[in-house]
N, C-alpha and C positions, 0 to 999 in steps of 0.2 A: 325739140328733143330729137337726138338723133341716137335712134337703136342698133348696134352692129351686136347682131345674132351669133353663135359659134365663133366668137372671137378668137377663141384660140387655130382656126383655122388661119388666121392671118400669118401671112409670110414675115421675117422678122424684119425687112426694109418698110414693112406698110404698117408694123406695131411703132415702128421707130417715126416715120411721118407724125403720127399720133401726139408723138411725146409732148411739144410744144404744145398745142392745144391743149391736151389733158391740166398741162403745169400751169397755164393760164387760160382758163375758160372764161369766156363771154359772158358777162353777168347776167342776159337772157336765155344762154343756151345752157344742155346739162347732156351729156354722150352717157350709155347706158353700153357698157361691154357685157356679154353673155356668154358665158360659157360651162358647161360643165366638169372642166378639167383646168381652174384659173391656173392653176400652178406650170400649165403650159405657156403661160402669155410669159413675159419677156419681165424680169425684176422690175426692171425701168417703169414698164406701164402701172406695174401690182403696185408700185409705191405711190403712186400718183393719184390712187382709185379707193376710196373708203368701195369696204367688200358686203355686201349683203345674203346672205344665205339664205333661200326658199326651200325649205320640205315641200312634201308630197303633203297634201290635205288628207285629214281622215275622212272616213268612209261616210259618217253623218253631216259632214262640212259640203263634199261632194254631193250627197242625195241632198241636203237642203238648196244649196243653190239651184238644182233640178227644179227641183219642186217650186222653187221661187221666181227662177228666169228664166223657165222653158216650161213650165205649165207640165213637168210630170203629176203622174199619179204617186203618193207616194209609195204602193207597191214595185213601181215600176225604177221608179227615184234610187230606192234599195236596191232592187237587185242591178242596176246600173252601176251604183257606185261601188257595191261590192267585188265588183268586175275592172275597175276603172284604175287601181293603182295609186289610188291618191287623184286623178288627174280629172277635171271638169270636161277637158277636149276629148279626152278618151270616152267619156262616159258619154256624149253625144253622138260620136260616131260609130257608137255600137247599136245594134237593133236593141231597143229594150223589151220588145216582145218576148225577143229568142229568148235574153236575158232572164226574163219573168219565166220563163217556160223550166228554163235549164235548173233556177233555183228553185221552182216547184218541187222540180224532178230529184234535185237532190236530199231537199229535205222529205220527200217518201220514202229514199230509199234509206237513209238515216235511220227512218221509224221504221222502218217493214226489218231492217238488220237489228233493230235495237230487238224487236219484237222474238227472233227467232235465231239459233245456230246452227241448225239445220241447214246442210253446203244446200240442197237441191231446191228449197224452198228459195234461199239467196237467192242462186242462181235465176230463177222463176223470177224473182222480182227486178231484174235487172235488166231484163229485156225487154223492159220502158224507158230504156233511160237514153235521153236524148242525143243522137247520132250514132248510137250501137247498130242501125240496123243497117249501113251503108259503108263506102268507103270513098265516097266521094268530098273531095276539099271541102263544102260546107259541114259535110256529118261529122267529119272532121273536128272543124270549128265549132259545131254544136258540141262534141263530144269535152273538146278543153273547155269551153266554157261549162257546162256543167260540174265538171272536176275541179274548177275554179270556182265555183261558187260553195260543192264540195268543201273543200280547204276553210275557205271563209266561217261557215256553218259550226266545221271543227276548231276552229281557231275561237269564236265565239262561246263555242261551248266549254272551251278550257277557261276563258273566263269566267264563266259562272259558274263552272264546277270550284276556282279558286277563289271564290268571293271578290274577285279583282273590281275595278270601277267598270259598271256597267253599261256608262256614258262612253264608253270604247266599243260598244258593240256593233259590228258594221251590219248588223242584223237586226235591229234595235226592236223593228217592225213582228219580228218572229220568236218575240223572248218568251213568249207565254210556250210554245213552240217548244221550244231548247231545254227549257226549265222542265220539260216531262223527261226530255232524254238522258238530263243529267246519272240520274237514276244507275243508267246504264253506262253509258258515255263520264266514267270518270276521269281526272287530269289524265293518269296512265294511257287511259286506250285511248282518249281522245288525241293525244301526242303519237302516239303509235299509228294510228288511222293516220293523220295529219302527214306523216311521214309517207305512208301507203303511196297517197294521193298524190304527193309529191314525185313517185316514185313513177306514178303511172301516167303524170304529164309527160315526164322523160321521155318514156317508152312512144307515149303516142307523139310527139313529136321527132321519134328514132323511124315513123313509119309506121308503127306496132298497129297491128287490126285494133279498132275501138271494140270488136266483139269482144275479142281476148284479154284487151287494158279493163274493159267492164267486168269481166267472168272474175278474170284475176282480181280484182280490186275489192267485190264484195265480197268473197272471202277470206279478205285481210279485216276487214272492216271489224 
């Protein structure tokens, strides 16, 4: 089996090499081109190549494999894969600590904002929320992930607020959870929030203090 990765990297003299081989392969051999952008490779090659298309894995597909072949917890499994993008590799090379830390943190502050609209109280409860209290590259990190988990939370809870299939929840772990907030947390603000949060990865990605993305953020929420 021979793998060439980023295929579409190939110069169009070394797609052409190719040609041959592709149009007659070796009854033991099978070449595997990879790319994310096939429509770059060269007509010649695309015609030659039955196309396979791979998604992103959901979020319970991801945390079961966790949990199956690397011996997570399934708290842990969770807040991994709801981090992870679809991706099993991603969801390995993250701390799942932080991860478990950052999802705690977000679903208090969910409940402590469902709880009250009071800016000053908000404000008050937010000043736990992982990486606000620094500006260094990891608080940083802590701080998108948190807002990433965030997202997730809100995203799950539009599900259940719409009766949607709940085998989609990349939260699945925390439904008894969501199922309180719904109350509050209807489709509308839950889209609204969801927006927020999106808004506030921007920011803290443009540089923005995590103090300020937090302050501002919960009382959007």
């Amino acid at each position: 089996v021979v793998i060439i990765d980023e295929a579409d990297a190939l110069v169009a003299a070394a797609q052409n090499a190719l040609l041959k081989t592709l149009e007659e392969m070796p009854s033991a051999s099978v070449f595997v081109l990879v790319s994310s952008i096939p429509d770059a490779l060269l007509p010649t090659v695309r015609s030659r190549c039955p196309r396979l298309r791979f998604g992103p894995l959901s979020a319970g597909e991801v945390a079961q494999a966790l949990v199956r072949d690397h011996r997570y917890s399934d708290s842990d499994a969770r807040a991994a894969a709801a981090d992870a993008d679809g991706s099993v590799g991603r969801a390995l090379a993250a701390d799942s600590a932080d991860l478990t830390e950052a999802r705690d943190d977000a679903r208090r502050l969910l409940e402590q904002t469902a709880r009250t609209d009071d800016p000053a109280r908000r404000l008050e409860a937010v000043k736990d929320l992982s990486g606000t209290k620094g500006t260094s590259a990891s608080d940083r990190d802590q701080m998108a992930a948190c807002l990433r988990a965030l997202a997730s939370l809100l995203r799950d809870l539009g599900i259940i607020a719409t009766h949607a299939d709940r085998r989609t929840l990349a939260n699945g772990d925390l439904e008894s959870h969501l199922e309180k907030l719904t109350g509050t947390f209807d489709p509308n603000r839950s889209l609204r929030a969801y927006a927020a949060v999106d808004e506030a990865l921007a920011a803290l990605e443009r540089n923005a203090s995590p103090k300020v993305v937090a302050d501002w953020l919960v009382l959007q929420l």
